[in-house]
N, C-alpha and C positions, 0 to 999 in steps of 0.2 A: 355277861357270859355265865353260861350255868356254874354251879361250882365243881362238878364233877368233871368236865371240861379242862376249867381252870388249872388244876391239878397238875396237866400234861405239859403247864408250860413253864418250863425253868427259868430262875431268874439268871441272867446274865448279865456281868459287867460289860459294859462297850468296850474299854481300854485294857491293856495290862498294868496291873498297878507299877509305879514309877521303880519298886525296890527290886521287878521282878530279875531274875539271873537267865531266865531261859524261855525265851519269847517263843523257841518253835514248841515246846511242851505246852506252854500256855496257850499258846492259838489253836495247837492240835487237840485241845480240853474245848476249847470254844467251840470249834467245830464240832465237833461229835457233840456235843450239847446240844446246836442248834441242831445238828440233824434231827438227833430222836426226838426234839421238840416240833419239827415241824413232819417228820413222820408219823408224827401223836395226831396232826392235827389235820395232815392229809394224807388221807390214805393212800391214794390215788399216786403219789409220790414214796412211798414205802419201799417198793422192790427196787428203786432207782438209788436211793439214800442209801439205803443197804450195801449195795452192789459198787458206787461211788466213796463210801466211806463210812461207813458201819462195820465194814467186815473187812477192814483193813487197819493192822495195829501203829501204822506211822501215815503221816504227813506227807513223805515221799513214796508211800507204797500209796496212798491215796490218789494222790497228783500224776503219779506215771499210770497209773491204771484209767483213769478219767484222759489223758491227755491221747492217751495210744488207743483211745475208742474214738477221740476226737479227730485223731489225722488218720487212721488206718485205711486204706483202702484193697479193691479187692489182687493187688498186688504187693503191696505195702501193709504187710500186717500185722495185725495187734500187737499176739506175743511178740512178735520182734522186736517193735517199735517199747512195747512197757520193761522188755528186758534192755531196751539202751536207754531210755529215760530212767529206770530204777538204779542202772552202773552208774550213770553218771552222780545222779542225788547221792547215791550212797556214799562214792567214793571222792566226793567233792565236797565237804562241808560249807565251803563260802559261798556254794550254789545253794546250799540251804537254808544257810540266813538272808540271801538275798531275795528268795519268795516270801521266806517270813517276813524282811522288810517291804517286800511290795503288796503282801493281803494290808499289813500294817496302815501304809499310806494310800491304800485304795477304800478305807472301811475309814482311816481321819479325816480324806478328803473329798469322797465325794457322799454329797448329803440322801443320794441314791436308795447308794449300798446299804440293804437293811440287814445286811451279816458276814462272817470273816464267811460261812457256807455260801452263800451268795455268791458270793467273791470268787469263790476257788471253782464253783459251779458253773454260774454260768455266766461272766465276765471277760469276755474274748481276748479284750486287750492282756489283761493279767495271764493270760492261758498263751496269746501269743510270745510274750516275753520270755515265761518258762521254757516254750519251746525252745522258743532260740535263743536264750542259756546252754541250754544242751546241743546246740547245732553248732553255738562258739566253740564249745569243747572242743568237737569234731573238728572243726575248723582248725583248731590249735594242735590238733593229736594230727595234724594231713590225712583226716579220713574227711579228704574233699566235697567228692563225689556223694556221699551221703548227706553231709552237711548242706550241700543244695540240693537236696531231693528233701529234706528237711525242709531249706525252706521253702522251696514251692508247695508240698504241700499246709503249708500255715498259709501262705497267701492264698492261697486256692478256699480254704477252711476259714480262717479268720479273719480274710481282708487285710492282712496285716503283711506288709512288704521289709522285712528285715535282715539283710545282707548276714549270712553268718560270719564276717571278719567284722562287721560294726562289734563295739565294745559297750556296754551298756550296766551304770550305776544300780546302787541301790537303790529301795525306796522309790520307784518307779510308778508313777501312773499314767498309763495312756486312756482318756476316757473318752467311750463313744468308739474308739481307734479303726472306723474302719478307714480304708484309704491312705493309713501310717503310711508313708513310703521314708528308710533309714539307711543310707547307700554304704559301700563296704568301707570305706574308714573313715566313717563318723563317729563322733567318739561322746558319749551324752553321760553327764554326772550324777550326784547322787541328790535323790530328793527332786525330781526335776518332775513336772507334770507337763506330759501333751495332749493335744486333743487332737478330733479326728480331721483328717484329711490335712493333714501336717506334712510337710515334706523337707527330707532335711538330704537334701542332693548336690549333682555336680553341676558346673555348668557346661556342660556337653562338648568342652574342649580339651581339658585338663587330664592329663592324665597322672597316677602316683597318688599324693596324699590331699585327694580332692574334697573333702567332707567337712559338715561343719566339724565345729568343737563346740558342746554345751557346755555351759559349768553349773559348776552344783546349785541347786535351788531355784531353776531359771524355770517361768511359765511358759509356752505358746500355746498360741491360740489359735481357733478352729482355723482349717486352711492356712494357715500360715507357711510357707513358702521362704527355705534357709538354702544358699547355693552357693558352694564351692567354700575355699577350705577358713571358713571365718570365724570367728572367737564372739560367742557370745558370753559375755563376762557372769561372772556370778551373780545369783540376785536377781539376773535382768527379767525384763517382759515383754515377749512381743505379741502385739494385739492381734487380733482375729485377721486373718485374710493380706496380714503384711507380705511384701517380697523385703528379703534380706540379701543386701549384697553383700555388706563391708562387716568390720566388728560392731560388736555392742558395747559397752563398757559395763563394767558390773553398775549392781541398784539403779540402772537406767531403763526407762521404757521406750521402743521403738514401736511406732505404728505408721501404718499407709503403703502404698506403692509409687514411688520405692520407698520403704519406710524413710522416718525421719524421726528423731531422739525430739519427746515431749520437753521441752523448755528450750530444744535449739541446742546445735552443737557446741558452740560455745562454753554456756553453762545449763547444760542438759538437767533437769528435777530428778533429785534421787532421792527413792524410797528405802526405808529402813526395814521392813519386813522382810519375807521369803516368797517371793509370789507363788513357787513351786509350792509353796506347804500353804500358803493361808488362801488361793485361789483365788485372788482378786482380779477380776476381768476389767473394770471399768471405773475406777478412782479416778486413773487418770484423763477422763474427762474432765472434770474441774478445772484441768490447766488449759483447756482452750476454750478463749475467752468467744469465739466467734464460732462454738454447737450452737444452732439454734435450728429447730424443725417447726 
């Protein structure tokens, strides 16, 4: 790279250092970093950088402004939609640390993501989750009717089906997320990662408190298929394309249709890690003695 080039490109930490006190200043310094570093280096992207976060002095003036250009339509529009995404960020603080913790865990765990801008730009899932943060609200304040006009338009925009009564942790990553479907009172914890075409529903008879329960730290896998109102424990994993009927126990993995707990119910193999944070899809392969292709 020429050196004059060079010049344009800031050096940037990946992480926040560990002593930091205030994660959303520190990532809203990343951001705007990477912007003007990558508006240094394409132009072509300059008035968009600008317009999404250059010329906006917060993190939630950045995100309600990006997000109500993402759902607006020619009925549902913009200013409206950025002046209830800005009320809510503003006057909601735990909504604001919890985007700070999903750029966080979407930029540690997926090897993708080459930026917290990336991330907040153009990452659907993370964009859908924001949304419906704010369509919870709604949901909680009985401003109903907009709350599902919320979210249909995200399903309609991001592929992403999420009940505004579902309750939804921190630390959140859905990757890939199109196809998410998240019914209204499923309740998913913190540090938890999905993938796409995930379904966490009812089983079309039940009615009341029909949805799973995640717990904190829990993986699923692509297609993976969770119905009606069952406990997947902490820790747990379930593998790409399981159906789940019953619980899981925590630090256990469940894979197949209908799943079945790797080591057998009895004494099921339990992992020490966090599947949700360290992303391990396929360890537990090892434990069956009879993969052979």
């Amino acid at each position: 790279m020429p050196a004059g080039q060079q010049q344009n490109y800031h050096q940037l930490p990946t992480y926040p250092p560990p002593e930091s006190e205030d994660d959303e200043s520190w990532v809203w310094s990343q951001i705007k970093a990477e912007a003007r570093r990558d508006a240094d280096s394409e132009p072509a992207l300059a008035s968009y950088l600008y317009a999404t976060v250059l010329s906006h002095p917060s993190l939630a003036r950045s995100l309600s402004f990006h997000l109500a250009n993402k759902l607006c339509s020619s009925t549902l529009l913009s200013t409206l939609l950025y002046d209830l995404f800005l009320g809510s960020l503003s006057s909601h603080p735990p909504v604001r640390a919890s985007t700070v913790a999903d750029l966080l865990a979407v930029r540690h765990r997926d090897p993708a993501c080459a930026s917290f801008s990336h991330c907040l730009l153009n990452y659907k899932g993370f964009l859908a989750v924001q949304a419906h943060r704010v369509a919870h609200l709604l949901w909680l304040q009985q401003r109903r009717p907009l709350a599902l006009a919320l979210q249909s338009r995200i399903a309609d925009v991001f592929a992403v089906d999420i009940h505004p009564a579902a309750r939804l942790g921190r630390g959140l990553l859905l990757d890939h997320a199109t196809g998410v479907v998240i019914g209204e009172t499923a309740v998913v914890g913190n540090n938890v990662s999905i993938l796409h075409h995930v379904t966490l529903g009812g089983t079309g008879k039940a009615v009341g408190d029909r949805h799973p329960k995640i717990g904190d730290g829990v993986l699923i896998g692509a297609g993976a298929t969770i119905l009606g109102n069952v406990l997947i424990g902490e820790g747990a994993k379930i593998g790409a394309g399981s159906v789940v009927l019953i619980d899981v126990p925590p630090r256990t993995t469940a894979v197949g249709n209908p799943a079945r707990l790797v080591g057998g119910k009895e004494k099921p193999a339990r992992h020490e890690d966090i599947p949700g944070e360290s992303m391990d899809h396929t360890s537990f392969i090892s434990e069956w003695s009879d993969y052979i292709i």
